[in-house]
C-alpha positions in Angstrom: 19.8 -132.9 148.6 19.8 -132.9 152.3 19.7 -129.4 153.5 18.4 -129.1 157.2 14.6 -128.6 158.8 12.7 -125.3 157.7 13.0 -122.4 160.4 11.0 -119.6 161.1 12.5 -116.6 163.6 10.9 -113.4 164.8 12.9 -110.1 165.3 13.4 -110.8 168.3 15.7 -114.1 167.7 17.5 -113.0 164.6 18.6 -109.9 166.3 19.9 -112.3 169.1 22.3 -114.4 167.2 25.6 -113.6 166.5 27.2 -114.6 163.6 28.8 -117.6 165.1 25.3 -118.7 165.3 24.3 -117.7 162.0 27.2 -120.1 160.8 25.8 -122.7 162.5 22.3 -121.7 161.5 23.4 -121.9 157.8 25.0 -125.0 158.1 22.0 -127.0 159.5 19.0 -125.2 158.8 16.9 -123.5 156.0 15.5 -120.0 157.3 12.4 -119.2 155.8 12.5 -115.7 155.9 9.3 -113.9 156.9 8.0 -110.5 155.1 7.4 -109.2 158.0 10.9 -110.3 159.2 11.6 -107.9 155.7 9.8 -105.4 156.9 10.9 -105.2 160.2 14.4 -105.2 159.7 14.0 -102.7 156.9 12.4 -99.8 159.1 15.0 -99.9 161.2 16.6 -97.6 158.2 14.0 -95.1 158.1 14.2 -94.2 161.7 15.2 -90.7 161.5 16.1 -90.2 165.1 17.9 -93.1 165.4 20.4 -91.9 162.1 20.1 -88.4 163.1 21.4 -89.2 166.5 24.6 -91.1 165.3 24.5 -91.8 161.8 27.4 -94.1 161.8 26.6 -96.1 164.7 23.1 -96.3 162.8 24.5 -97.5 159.3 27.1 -100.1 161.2 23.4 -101.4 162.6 21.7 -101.4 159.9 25.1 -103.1 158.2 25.0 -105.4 160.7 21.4 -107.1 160.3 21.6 -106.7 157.0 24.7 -109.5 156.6 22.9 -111.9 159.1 20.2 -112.3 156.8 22.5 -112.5 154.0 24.9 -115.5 156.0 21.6 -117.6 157.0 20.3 -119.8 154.2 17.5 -118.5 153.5 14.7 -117.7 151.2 11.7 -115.3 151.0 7.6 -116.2 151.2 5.2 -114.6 149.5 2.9 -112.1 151.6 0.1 -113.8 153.4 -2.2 -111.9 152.0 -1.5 -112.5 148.3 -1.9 -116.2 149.3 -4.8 -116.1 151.3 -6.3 -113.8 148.6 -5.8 -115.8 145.3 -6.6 -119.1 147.2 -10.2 -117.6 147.5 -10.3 -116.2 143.8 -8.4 -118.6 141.8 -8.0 -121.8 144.2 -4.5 -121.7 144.2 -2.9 -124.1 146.3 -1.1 -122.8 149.5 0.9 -125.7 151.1 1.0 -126.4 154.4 2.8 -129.4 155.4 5.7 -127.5 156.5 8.0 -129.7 153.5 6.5 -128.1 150.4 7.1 -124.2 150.4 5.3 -121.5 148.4 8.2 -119.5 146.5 7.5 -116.3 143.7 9.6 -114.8 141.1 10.1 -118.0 139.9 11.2 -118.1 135.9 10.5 -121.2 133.9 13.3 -122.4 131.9 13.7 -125.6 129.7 17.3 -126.6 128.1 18.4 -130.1 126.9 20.6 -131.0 129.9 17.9 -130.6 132.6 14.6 -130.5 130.8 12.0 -127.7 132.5 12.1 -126.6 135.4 11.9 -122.9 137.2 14.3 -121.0 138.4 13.6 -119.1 141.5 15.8 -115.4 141.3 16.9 -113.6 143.9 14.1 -111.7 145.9 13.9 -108.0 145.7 14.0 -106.9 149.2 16.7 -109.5 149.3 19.0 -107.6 146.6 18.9 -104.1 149.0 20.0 -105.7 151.9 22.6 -107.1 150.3 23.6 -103.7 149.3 23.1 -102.6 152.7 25.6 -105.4 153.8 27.9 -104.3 151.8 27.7 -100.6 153.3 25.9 -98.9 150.2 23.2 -97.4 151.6 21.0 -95.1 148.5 18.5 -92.6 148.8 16.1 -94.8 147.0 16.5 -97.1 149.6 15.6 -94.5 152.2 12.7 -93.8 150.5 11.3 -97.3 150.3 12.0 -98.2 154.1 10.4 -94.9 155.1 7.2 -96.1 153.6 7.5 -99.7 154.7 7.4 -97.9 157.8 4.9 -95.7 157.9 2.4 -98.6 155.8 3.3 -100.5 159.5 2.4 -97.6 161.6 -0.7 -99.5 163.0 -2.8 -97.8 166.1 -3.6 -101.4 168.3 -5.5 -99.1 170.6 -7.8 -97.6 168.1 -7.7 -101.1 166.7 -9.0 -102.1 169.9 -12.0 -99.8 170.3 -13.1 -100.4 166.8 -13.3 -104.0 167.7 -14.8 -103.1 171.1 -17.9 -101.2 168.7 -18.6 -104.0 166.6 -18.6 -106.2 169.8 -21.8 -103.6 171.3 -23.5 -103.4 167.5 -23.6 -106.8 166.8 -24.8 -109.5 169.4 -22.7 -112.2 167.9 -19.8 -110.7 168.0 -20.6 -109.9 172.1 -17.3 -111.5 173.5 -18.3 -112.9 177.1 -15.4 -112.8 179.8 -13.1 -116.0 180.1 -10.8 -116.9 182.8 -8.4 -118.3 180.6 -6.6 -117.9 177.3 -7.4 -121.8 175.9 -11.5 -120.9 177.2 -10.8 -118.5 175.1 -9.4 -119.8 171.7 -12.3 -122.5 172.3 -15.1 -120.4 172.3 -13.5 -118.1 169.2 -13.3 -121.5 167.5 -16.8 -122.5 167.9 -18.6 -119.7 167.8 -16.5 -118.0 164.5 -15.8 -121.4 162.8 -17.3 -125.0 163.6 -20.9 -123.6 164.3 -20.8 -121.6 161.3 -22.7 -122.8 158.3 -20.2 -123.4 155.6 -21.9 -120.5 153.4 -21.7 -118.2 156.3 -18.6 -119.2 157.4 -17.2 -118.5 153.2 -18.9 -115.3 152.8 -17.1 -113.4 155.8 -13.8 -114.6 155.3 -14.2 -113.5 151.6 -15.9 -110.3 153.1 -13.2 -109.9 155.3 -10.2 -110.6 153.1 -11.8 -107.6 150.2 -14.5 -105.3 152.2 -16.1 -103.4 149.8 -14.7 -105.0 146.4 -18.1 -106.8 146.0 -16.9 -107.9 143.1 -14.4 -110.5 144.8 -16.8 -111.4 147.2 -19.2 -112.3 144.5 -16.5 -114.5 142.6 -15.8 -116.1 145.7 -18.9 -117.3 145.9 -19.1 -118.4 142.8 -16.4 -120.4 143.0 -17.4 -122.2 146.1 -21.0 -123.2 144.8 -19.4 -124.7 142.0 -17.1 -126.7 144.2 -20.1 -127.9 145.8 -20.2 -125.8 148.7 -17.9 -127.0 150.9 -16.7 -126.3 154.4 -14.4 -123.5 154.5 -11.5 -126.0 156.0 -11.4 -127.9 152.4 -12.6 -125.1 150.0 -9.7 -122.5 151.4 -7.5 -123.9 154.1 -5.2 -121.4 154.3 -7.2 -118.4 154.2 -8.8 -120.0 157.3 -5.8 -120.5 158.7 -4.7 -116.1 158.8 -8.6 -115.4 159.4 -8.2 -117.9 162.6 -5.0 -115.9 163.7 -6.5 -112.5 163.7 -9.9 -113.4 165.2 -7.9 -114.9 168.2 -5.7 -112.0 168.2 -8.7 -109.6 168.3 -10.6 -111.6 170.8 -6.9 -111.6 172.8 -6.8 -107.7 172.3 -10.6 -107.5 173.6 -10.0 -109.7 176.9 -6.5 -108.2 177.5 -4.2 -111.6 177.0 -1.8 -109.6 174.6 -0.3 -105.9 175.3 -2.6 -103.0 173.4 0.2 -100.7 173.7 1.6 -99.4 170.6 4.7 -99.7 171.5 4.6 -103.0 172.0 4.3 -103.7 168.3 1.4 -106.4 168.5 0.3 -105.8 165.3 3.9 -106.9 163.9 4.3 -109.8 165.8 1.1 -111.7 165.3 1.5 -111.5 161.4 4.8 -114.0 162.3 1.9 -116.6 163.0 0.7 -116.3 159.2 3.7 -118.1 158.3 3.7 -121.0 160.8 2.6 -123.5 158.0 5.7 -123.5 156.0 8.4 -124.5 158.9 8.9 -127.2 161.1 10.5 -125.1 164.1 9.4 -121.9 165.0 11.5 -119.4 167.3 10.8 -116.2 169.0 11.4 -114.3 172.4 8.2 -112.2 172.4 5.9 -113.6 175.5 2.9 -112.4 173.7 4.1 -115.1 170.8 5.0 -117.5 173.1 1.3 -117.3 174.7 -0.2 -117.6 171.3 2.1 -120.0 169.1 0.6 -122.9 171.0 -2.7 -123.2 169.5 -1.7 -122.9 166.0 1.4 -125.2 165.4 0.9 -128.5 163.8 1.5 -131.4 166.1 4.9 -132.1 164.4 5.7 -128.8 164.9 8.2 -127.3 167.6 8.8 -124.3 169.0 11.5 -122.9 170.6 13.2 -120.2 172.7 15.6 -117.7 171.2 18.2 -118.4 174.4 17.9 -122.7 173.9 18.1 -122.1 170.3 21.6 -119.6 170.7 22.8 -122.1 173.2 22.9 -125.1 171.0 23.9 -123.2 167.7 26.9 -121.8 170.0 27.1 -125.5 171.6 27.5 -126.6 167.4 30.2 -124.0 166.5 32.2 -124.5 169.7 32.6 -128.5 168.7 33.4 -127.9 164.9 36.3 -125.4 165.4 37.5 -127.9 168.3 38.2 -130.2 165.9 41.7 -130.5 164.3 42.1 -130.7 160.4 42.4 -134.2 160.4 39.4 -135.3 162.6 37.3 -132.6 160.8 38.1 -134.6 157.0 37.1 -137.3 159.1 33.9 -135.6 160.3 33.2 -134.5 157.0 33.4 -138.3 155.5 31.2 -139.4 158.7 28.6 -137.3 158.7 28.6 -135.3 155.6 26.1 -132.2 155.9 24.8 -133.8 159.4 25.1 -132.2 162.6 27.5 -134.0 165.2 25.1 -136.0 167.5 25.5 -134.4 170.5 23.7 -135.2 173.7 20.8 -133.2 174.4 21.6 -130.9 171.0 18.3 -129.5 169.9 19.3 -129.3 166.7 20.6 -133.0 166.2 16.8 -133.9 167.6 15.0 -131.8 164.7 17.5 -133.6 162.1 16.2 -136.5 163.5 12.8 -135.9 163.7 12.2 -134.0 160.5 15.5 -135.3 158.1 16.3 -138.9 156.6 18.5 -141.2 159.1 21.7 -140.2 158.3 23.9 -143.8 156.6 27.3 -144.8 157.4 29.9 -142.7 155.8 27.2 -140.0 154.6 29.7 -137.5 153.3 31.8 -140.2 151.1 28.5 -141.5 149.9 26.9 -137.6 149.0 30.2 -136.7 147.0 30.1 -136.9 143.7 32.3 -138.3 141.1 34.8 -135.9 138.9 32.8 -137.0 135.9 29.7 -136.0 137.7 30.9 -132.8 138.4 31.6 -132.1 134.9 28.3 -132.9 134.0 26.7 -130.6 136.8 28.8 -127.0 135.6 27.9 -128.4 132.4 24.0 -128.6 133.4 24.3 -125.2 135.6 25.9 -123.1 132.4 23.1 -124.7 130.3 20.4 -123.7 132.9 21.8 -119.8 133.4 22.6 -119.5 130.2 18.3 -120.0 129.3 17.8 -117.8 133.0 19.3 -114.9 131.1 17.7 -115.2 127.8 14.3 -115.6 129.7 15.2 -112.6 131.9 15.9 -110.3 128.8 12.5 -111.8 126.9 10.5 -110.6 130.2 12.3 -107.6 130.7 12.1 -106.7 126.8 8.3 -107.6 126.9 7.8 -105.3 130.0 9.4 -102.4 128.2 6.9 -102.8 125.2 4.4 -103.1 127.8 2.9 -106.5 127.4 2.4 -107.6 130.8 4.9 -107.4 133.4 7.2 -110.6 133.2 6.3 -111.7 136.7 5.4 -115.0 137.9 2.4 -115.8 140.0 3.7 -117.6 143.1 4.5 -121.4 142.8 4.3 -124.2 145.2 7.9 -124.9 145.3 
């Protein structure tokens, strides 16, 4: 099914699109929501002086951001950490072509019409905003945003001198001064990665990832001599890939390319970058992002501003509801769930780039027959009907307390 490129948006673009956008946005993209985007988003409940001050200007807010992610089609990825974490343990495979997506709460269901198969649920933090969007707004909820918020109350400036300490202790990690932000990144490649010796270069990212768990570290190793001791970059790609991200950041933070300030939330906004690998377009309107995105997309990657982004969607909507009944059946036969191929429409380019060429008559074509129909309600009963009996096994074995009824995440 043709469904749109994968997009990934900071704060500071979600905020920034109205929900003529987000219609736009639904129609021709998939978001692939952050869970720091999560996070973000869900503090904004806790802030006491904020509800305090006007509580129903607050709640129409919260309301308010809580519906655009529910209109956007999107879906959740599992926490960069957990990832990076269990790729070093266990070897599981993160993808990070930008096509294939890691996905959790998956349940695995098998019924005669459609064979197995999983079954991805609804994600938790997913289910309160929904309540939120719908204005109900619980005490319990409260409670979990206040901590969300207080886990994210980082110190960049302590950060910073802690940083600035292991840079005098230890004369590797001496950081010498650069005049520019890609002298930079080059030396923090070479010196923290390439020149490494693939044993030294496994043992601090495992070291990194679990401090003192020893224990880890040592099955870590373990692992990786039985692989044959491989280079990092093959052995656990992606936890290379977040180690990479916060070594740069640190050395950004040391030589004064990204803000230190609290305030500025640097510690939020770099943990967008964890996430690049699973999306083909990136967006954001945070100039320390915009300094940094650079030299970690793929080269099929694109990024791009909030305000171009806005335009276009807006550009999108504005031609749709231009249309009169008629010439929109005939739209719909043309193009089917294509964008109109505007001139100079961002998001007609990234269907291009990243989708199938669209055929003659795409909608006629994608639209399937009344018997086919019948058959898919038939399928989709079939399939919920063995969701619900597999939700009540886990829930039932949960309750007797053999394991929890989770699913690991799954490359999906």
């Amino acid at each position: 099914m043709v469904s749109g490129p994968f997009l990934l948006m900071d704060k500071s673009t979600f905020q920034g699109l109205g929900f003529k956008c987000l219609e736009s946005l639904t129609r021709y993209y998939q978001h692939r929501v952050s869970p720091i985007l999560l996070r973000e988003i869900t503090s904004d409940l806790a802030d006491e002086k904020k509800r305090d001050k006007n509580e129903a200007e607050w709640k129409r807010i919260i309301k308010e951001l809580a519906a655009k992610t529910q209109s956007s089609q999107s879906s959740v990825l599992p926490d960069a950490l957990t990832m990076a974490t269990n790729e070093l343990l266990a070897g599981t495979v993160i993808p990070m072509d930008g096509y294939t997506v890691p996905r959790e709460f998956g349940v695995a269901v098998d019924t005669p019409e459609t064979g197995r198969g999983i079954f991805f649920d609804e994600h938790p933090m997913m289910a309160i905003l929904r309540n939120w969007a719908e204005g109900n707004f619980s005490a319990e909820d409260l409670q979990k945003a206040k901590a969300i918020r207080d886990e994210d109350a980082v110190d960049l400036v302590t950060l910073y001198h802690e940083v600035e300490k292991e840079q005098k202790a230890d004369k590797e990690a001496a950081v010498p001064k650069f005049l520019s932000l890609e002298e930079m990144v080059s030396y923090a490649d070479e010196v923290r990665f390439f020149y490494a010796t693939p044993r030294r270069e496994v043992f601090r990212v495992a070291r990194h990832f679990f401090r003192d768990h020893t224990g880890h570290i040592g099955t870590v190793m373990r692992r990786w001599r039985q692989k044959g001791q491989p280079a990092l970059r093959y052995f656990a790609p992606y936890a290379m890939y977040v180690h990479r991200v916060e070594v740069i950041h640190y050395y950004s933070l040391l030589c004064g390319f990204v803000s230190r300030s609290k305030d500025g939330k640097a510690h939020l906004d770099i943990q967008y970058l964890y996430y690049l690998p699973f999306c083909h377009i990136f967006s954001s309107e945070d100039e320390d992002l915009k300094l940094l995105v650079p030299f970690f997309l793929r080269p099929d990657q694109v990024f791009v501003s909030k305000a171009d982004l806005q335009q276009d969607l807006k550009k999108l909507a504005t031609y749709l509801e231009g249309l009169s009944e008629e010439e929109m059946t005939t739209f719909r036969d043309e193009y089917g769930l294509y964008p109109p191929d505007l001139e100079n429409s961002f998001t007609t380019k990234m269907w291009k780039k990243f989708m199938r060429r669209r055929r003659p008559q795409e909608g006629k074509l994608s639209r399937p027959s009344p018997e086919r129909e019948a058959e898919i309600m038939k399928e989709f009963r079939s399939v919920r009907e063995a969701i619900e009996k597999k939700q009540a096994e886990n829930f039932k074995r949960k309750q007797e307390g053999i394991g929890d009824g989770t699913n690991p995440p799954i490359n999906g």
